[in-house]
C-alpha positions as CSV (number, residue, x, y, z in Angstrom):
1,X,0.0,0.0,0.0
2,X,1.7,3.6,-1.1
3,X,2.1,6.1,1.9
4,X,0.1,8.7,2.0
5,X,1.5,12.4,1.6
6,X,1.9,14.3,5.0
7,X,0.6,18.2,4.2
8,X,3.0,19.4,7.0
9,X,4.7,21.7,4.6
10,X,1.4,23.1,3.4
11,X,0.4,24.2,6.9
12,X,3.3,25.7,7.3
13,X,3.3,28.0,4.3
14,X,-0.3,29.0,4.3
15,X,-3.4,30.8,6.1
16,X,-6.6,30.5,5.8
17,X,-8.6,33.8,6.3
18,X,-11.3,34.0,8.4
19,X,-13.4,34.6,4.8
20,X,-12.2,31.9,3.4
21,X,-9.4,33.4,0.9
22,X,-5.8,31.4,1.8
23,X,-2.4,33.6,2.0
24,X,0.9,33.4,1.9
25,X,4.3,34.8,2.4
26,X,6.3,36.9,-0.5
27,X,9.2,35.1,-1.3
28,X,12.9,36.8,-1.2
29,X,11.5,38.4,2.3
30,X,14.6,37.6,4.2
31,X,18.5,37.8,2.4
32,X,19.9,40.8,1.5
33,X,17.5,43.2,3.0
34,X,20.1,45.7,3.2
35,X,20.0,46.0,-0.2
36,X,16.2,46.2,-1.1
37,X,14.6,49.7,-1.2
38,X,12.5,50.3,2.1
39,X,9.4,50.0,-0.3
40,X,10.5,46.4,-1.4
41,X,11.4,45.4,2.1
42,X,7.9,46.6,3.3
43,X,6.2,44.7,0.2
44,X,8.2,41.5,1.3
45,X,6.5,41.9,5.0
46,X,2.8,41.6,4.2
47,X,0.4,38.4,3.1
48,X,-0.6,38.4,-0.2
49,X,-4.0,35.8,-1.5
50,X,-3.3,33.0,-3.6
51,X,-4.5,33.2,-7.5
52,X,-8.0,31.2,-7.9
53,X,-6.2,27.9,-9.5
54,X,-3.5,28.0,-6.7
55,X,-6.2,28.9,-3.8
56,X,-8.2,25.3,-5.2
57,X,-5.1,23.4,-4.9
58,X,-4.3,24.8,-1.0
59,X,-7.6,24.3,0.0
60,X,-7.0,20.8,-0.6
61,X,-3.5,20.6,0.7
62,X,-5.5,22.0,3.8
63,X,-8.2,20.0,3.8
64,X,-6.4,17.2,5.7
């Protein structure tokens, strides 16, 4: 019998809203922050929602 998929890393990398929508983390946020105009840095900081296709897979990645 194949093992079944833990969805660990799922859980980790995404939200689920209290409305339903699913978020996630920008991606570059950390290294070379220095460098990034205070603009990008505060871009990098905030949640952003997942496209429609992307938000039907998470949903069930989260389902679990």
């Amino acid at each position: 019998m194949p093992k079944l998929k833990t969805r660990k890393a799922a859980i980790k990398r995404l939200r689920r809203t209290r409305r339903g929508k699913v978020t996630r983390a920008k991606a570059w946020a950390r290294p070379y922050r220095r460098r990034k105009s205070r603009r990008a840095r505060r871009a990098k900081g905030h949640e952003h929602p997942l496209t429609a296709g992307q938000r039907r897979q998470a949903l069930r990645l989260l389902a679990s």
